[in-house]
VOGU-3710 file (C-alpha; in Angstrom, 3 decimals, decimal comma):
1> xxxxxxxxxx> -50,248/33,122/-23,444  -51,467/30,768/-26,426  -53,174/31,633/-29,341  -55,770/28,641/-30,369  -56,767/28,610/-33,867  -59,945/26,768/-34,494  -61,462/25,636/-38,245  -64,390/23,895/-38,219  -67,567/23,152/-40,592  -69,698/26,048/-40,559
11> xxxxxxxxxx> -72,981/22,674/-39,194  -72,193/22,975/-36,079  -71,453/26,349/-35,509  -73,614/26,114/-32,634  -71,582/23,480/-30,745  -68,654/25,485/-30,878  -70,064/28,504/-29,753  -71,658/26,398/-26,624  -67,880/25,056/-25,595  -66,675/28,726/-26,262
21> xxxxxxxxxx> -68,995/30,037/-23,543  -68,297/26,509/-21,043  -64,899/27,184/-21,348  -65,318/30,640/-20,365  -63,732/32,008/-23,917  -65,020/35,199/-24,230  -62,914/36,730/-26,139  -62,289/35,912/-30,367  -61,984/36,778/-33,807  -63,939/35,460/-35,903
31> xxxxxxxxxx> -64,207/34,205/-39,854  -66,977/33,146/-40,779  -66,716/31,595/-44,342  -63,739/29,971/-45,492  -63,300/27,607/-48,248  -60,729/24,447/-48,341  -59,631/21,124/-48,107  -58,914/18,913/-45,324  -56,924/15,841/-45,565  -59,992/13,588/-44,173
41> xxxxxxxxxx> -62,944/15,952/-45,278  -62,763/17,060/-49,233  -63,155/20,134/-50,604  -65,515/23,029/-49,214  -65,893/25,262/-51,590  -69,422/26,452/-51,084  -70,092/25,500/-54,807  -72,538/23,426/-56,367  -69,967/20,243/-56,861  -68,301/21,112/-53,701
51> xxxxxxxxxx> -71,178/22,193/-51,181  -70,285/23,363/-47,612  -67,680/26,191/-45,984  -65,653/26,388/-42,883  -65,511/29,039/-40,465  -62,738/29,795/-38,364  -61,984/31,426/-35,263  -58,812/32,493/-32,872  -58,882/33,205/-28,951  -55,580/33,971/-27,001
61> xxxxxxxxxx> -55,897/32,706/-23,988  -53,600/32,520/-20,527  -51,173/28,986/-20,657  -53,043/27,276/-17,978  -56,312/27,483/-20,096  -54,992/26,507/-23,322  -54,527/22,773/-22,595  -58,547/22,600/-21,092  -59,660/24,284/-24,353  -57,817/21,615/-26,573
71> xxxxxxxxxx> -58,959/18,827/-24,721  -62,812/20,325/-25,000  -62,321/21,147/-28,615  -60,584/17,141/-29,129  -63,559/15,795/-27,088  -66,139/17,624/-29,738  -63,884/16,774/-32,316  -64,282/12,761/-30,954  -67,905/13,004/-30,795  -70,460/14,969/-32,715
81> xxxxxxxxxx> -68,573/17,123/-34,851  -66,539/13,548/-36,437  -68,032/14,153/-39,382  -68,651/17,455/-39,951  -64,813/18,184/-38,941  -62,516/20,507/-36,435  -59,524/21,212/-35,941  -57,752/23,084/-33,467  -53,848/24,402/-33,723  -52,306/26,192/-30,489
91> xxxxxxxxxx> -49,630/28,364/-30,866  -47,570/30,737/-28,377  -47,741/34,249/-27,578  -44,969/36,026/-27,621  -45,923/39,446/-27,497  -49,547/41,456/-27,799  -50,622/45,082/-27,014  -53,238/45,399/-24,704  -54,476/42,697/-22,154  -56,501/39,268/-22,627
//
């Protein structure tokens, strides 16, 4: 099993939810305001000087489904969400209580 960690600009919120549901991801936790910095993006702080947040999400998923949901959420990341910004971070499994 992998655990994908997604950040992302809370814009396109939509989007994201839309390749959740065509990847068949039904299962998440979810944050839904963060504040940071990415290397290519600037701050988020949801302030005045720094407008904007990030929200943030994990699924764990089975192995063979982990390398289609990075390549969906690279291909969004490619297109329409270049500016607005997300990121994706896979990491293993190695134990979890209960099933996916």
């Amino acid at each position: 099993m992998k655990l994908i960690f997604i950040v992302y600009n809370i814009s396109i919120e939509a989007e994201v939810q839309k390749l959740l549901q065509e990847q068949k991801v039904d299962c998440f936790t979810q944050w839904p305001r963060l504040y940071g910095q990415g290397q290519t993006t600037g701050p988020r702080m949801d302030t005045n000087v720094w407008p904007g947040a990030n929200s943030a999400l994990m699924a764990v998923v089975e192995d063979a489904q982990a390398p289609t949901l990075m390549n969906a959420i690279q291909q969004l990341r490619d297109g329409e969400a270049k500016r607005e910004g997300i990121k994706a971070f896979q990491l293993p499994v190695e134990a979890m209580t209960g099933k996916i």
